[in-house]
N, C-alpha and C positions, 0 to 999 in steps of 0.2 A: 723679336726676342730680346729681352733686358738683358742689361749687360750682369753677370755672375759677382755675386756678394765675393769681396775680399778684403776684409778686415785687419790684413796683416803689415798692409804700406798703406800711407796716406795717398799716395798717385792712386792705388787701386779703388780707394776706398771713394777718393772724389770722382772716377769714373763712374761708380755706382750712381753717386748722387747725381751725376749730372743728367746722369740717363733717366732718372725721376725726375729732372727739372729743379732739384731744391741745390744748382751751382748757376751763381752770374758768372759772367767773363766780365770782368771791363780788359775793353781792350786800347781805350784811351790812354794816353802817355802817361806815367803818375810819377812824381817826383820825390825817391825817397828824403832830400836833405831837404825836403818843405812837410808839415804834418798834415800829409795831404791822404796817404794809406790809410792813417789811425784814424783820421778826420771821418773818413767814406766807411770806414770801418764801424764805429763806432753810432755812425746815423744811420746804419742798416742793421745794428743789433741785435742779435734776437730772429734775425732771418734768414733767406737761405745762404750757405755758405760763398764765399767769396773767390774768385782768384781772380789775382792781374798779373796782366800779360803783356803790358808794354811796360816792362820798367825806366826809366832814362838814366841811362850811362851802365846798368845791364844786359845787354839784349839779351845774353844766354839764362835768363833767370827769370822765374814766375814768382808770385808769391800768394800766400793763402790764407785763410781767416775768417774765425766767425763757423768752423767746424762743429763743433763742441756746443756752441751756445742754446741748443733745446733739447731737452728731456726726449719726446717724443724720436728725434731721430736717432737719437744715443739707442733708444729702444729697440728702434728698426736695424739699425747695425746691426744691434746685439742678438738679434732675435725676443727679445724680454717683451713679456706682454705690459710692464709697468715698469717706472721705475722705482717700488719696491721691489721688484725682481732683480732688477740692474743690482740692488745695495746686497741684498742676501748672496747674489752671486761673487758682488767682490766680499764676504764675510767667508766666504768659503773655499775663495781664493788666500785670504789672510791665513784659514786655517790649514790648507796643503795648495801652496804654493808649486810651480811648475816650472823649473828652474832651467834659465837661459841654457840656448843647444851653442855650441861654438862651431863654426864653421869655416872653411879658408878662405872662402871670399864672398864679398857681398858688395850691390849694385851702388853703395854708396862709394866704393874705392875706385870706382872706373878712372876717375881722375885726382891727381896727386899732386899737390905745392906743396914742395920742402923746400925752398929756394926763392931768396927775394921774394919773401911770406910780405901782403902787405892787406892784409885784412879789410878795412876798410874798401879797400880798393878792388875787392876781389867779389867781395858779398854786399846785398843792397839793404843792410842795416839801415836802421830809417829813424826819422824825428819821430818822435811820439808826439807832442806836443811844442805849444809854443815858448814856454819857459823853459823847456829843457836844456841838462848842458851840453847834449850835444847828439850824434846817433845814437843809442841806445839799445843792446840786443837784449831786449827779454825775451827770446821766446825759444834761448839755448839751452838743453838739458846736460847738467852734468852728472857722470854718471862714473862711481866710484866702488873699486873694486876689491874682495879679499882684505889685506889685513889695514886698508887706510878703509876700511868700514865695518870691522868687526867679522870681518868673514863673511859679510851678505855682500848686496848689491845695493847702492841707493842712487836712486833719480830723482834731479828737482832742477828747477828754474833758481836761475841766480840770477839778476839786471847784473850786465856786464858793459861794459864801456871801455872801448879799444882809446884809450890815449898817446899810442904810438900804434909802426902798423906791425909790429908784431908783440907785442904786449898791453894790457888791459887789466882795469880794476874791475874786480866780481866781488859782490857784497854776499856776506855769508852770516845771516843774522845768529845770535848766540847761541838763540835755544834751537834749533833746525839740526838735524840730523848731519845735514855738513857741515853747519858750525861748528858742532860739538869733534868735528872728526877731526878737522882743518884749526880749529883755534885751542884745542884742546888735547885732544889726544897727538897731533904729528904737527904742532905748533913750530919746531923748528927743524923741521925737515923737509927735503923737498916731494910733493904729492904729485903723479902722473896722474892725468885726468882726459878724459874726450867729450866733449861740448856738443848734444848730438841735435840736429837741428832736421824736424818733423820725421821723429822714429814714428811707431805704427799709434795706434790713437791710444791702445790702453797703456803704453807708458807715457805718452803723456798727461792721460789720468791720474796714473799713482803719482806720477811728478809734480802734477800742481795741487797736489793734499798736501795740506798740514797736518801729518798723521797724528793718531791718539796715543801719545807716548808707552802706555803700557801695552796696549793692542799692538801697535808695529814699533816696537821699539829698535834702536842702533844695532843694528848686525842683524835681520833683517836681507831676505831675499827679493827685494821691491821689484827687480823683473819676473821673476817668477810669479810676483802676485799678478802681474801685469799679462804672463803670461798663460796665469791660470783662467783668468779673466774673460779671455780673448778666445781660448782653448788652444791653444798651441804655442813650444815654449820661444820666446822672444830671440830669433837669431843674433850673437854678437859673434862679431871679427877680430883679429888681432892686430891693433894698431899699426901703421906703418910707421910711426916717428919712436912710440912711447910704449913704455915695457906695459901695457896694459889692452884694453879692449873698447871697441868701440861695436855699436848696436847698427848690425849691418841692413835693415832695410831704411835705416832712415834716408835725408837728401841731401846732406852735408852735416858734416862734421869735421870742426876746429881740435887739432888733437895739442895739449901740451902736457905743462905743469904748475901747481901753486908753486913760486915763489918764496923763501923763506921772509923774503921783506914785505913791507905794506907800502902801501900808494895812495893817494888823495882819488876819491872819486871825480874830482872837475879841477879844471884850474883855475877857476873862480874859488872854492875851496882851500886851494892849497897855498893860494897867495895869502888868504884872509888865517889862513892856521885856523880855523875851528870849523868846531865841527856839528851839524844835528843844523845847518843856520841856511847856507847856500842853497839854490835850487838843484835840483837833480832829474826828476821826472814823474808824471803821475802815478800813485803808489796802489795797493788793494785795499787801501783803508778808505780811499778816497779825496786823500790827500794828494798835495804835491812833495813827494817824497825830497826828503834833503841829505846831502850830500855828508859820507862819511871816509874815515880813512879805514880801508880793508885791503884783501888778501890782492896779492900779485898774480894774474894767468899770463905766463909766458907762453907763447904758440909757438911749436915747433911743425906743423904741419898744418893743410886742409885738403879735407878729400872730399870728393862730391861724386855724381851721377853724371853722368855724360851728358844726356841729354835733356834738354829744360830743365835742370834741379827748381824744387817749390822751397824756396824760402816760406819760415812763418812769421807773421808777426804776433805772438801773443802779448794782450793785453794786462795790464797789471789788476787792473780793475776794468772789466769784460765779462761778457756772459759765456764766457765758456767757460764760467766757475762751475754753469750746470753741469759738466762735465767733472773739474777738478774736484768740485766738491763732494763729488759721490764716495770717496774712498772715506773720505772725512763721517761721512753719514753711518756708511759701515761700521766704521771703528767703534764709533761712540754706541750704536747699538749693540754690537756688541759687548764694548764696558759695561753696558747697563745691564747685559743679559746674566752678566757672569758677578755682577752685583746681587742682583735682582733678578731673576727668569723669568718673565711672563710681566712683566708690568711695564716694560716700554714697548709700543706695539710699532710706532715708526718714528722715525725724527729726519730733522728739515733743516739745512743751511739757508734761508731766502739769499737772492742774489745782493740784498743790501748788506747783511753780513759776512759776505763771503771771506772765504780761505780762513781766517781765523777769528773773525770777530763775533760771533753767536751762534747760535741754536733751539731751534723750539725741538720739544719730546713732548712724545703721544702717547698717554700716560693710560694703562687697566686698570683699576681696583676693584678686586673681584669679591673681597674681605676686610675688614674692619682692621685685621691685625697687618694688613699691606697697608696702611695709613705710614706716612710720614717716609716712607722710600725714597719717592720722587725726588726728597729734596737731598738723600743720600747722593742719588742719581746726577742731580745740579752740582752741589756741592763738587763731585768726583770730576765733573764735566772740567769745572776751573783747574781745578789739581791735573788733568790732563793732558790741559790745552792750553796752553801759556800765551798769556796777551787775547783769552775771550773777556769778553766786555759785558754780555750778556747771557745767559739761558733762560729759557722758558721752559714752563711742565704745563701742558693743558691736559684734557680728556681727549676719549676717542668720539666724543660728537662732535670736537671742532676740528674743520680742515684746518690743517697745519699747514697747507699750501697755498691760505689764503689770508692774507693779513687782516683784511677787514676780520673777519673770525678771529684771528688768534687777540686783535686790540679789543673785540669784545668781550673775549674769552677773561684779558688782565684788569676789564674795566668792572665788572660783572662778579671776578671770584677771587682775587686778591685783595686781601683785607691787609691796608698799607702797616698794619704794627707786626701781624705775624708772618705775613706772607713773602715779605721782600727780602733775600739772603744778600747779605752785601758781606763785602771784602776787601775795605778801607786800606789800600797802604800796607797790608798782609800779603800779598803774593805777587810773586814775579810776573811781569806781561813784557810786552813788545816796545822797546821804545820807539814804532815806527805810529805809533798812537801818538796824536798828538797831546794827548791829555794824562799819557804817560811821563811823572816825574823823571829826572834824572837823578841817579843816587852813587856819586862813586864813579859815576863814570859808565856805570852798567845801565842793564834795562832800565824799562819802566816798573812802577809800583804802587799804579794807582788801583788794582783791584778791579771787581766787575760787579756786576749785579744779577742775583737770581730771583724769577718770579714762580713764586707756587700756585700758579691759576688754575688746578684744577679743585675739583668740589670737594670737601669733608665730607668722606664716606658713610657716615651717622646720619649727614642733614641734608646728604644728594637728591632727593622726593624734593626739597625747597626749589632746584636749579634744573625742575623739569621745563625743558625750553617750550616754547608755544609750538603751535603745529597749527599750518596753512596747508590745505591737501593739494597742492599745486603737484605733489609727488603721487599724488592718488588719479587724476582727470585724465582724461584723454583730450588734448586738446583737439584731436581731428577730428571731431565731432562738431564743433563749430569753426574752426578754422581751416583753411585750406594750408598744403604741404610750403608752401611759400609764401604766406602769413606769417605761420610760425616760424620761420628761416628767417624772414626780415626783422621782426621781433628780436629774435636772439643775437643778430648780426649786431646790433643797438647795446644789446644787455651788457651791462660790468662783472668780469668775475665772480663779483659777490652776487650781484643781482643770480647768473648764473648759478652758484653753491646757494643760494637759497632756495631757488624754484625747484634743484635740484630734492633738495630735500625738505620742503615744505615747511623753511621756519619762518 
């Protein structure tokens, strides 16, 4: 008998998988101060999930990864027969949210450092890489409560880097929901905070969205989406160190405060005084992220699980965007719905533009007077999502999941004078693009680009694609059951979405 779905801790959730076979152990020594985790990490991609089990100079600690990174298991979690099912469920979690149960204790407090706090030395924070300036925790969620967030809750990933052992620089970019909390609104006050490391999988879904500013905007119940999600509402505890809460199934959690001063992300950095120049660590853009001066995390506590706590390593640029990105997908379809109703039928983050950098939309046009929406739709995408680069509108005959389709979709029905919406130096984006100016001192300002590649509803008879009946044959009529298996085991995606539908 399988072991019982439980989707509410990650321990549970990896006993599930393991017992389908889709968890390695390595039980090999792995060295977090060498980029040897990310390294293994990252050349297993995309497959089954991860955990190591001999850390060096750990022994009380696991670590895990690589959870998140396929559609298909996010499904089986979740029960979803697709992952448009996954998106409509967090759209509907967006619209009645399930808001965190508070409870007196939870299995991440078993154990307690308030005293000769020395963080590094405690947790097996790890190189990412080999440029880096140094350990680097991405994969800690901060999670901010009541009136330092509008009265909701917010969860997200900040790169943190413990430069003493109990104090650390966390980068809180501008436009981001803690930016705006922490740099703006409680800019010189001090913020209690809890840094929760591997809560249950759907906060850390909504945490690694770049949400759609009007769809989930500041104040904002982001556990309760998470817990709408999940179906049940996300248990948080009440801190041991700090007048605030921390999310009690996670496996540790670093409890403090922002700082009212700023700190140099590296000390390579701080010797040189500038800043956007120094190395720091691989970013989601797919750069090598460079080192700025931000917010101060003072640690006044860490509490963990007694026994074997899982460390995560989350990746900045990683495939468990297929995961983060999901909320993102929701959002945006529902801007378009509440735009437009009926004329975005699904839309798609690919993992090359993850978290913030693009989007294709799967575009209806059922009437001649829905002409010209889509680009309503693009246009609002930018104004939403600050530092996207890109969107696309195709139709609903092309997989949006498949890039070969969607390059033929912009080669095939964008016409380069009308169809390219650009946005020159017009709007705020991300200065963690590289190709974003600097202006002031602030973001970036270089704009993005939108392609209108689907058909003019008048001369759409022009753009009837060929048709190969490869979707009409049986091929068991000539081939045997393991012909057609080796065949396909060979075919490319595309090859595959072709056969599929006979173009």
């Amino acid at each position: 008998m399988g072991k019982k779905k439980d989707i509410t801790s990650v321990r549970a959730t990896l006993e599930y998988l393991d017992d389908k076979g889709e968890v390695i152990h390595i039980t090999n020594e792995v060295d977090p101060l060498k980029p040897e985790i990310a390294g293994i990490q990252r050349g297993l991609d995309e497959g089954p999930a991860l955990l190591f089990e001999n850390i060096k100079g750990y022994p009380n600690f696991r670590n895990c990864g690589n959870i998140l990174s396929r559609r298909d298991r996010i499904c089986d979690l979740y029960d979803a027969a697709n992952q448009i099912e996954l998106k409509n469920r967090f759209r509907e979690a967006i619209r009645k949210p399930l808001a965190p149960k508070v409870v007196n204790d939870g299995p991440v407090q078993e154990v307690l450092m308030d005293k000769d706090i020395d963080v590094l030395g405690t947790l097996p924070i790890i190189q990412h890489g080999p440029d880096d300036a140094g350990r680097i925790l991405g994969g800690g969620i901060n999670l901010l409560m009541g009136k330092y967030f509008g009265g909701g809750t917010n969860v997200s990933f900040n790169r943190t880097h413990f430069r003493g052992k109990d104090w650390a620089s966390q980068s809180h970019a501008q436009l981001t929901h803690i930016g705006q909390a922490t740099q703006k609104y409680h800019k010189d006050e001090i913020v209690p905070v809890t840094v929760n490391i591997n809560p249950p999988l759907s906060v850390q879904m909504v945490a690694g969205a770049w949400n759609v500013r009007t769809i989930v905007p500041r104040g904002s119940d982001e556990l309760g989406i998470a817990g709408a999600f999940q179906g049940s509402p996300v248990n948080i505890v009440k801190a041991k160190t700090q007048d605030t809460y921390a999310i009690a199934d996670s496996e540790i959690v670093i409890e403090g405060y922002y700082d009212t001063s700023s700190v140099w992300e590296s000390e390579e950095a701080e010797k040189a005084k500038v800043q956007r120049e120094k190395p720091f660590f691989p970013e989601w853009e797919g750069y090598l992220g460079r080192a700025w001066i931000v917010r101060k995390l003072q640690v006044t506590g860490i509490t963990y699980r007694k026994v074997k706590p899982i460390f995560h390593t989350a990746m900045a640029r990683g495939f468990e965007y297929a995961g983060y990105d999901l909320l993102r997908e929701a959002g945006l379809m529902e801007m378009a719905e509440r735009i437009a109703p009926g004329i975005v039928v699904d839309c798609f983050v690919p993992i090359a533009l993850q978290w913030g950098g693009g989007v294709i939309f799967q575009v209806r046009k059922t009437k001649a007077q829905e002409e010209g929406l889509q680009r309503n739709i693009l246009t609002a995408a930018f104004a939403n999502c600050p530092g996207m680069r890109l969107a696309v509108a195709v139709d609903e005959d092309i997989d949006i999941y498949n890039m070969d389709d969607v390059l033929w979709a912009i080669e095939t029905r964008v016409d380069p004078k009308n169809d390219i919406l650009t946005f020159p130096g017009q709007q705020r984006g991300i200065v963690a693009q590289p190709q974003e100016p600097m202006i002031k001192g602030l973001g970036g300002w270089e704009g993005g680009m939108g392609f209108d590649a689907t058909k003019p509803f008048v001369t759409a008879w022009r753009f009837t694609r060929g048709h190969y009946p490869s979707d009409m044959v049986d091929y068991k009529r000539w081939l045997t059951d393991e012909q057609i298996a080796r065949v396909q085991a060979q075919q490319s995606d595309y090859a595959k979405t072709c056969a599929k539908h006979g173009w």
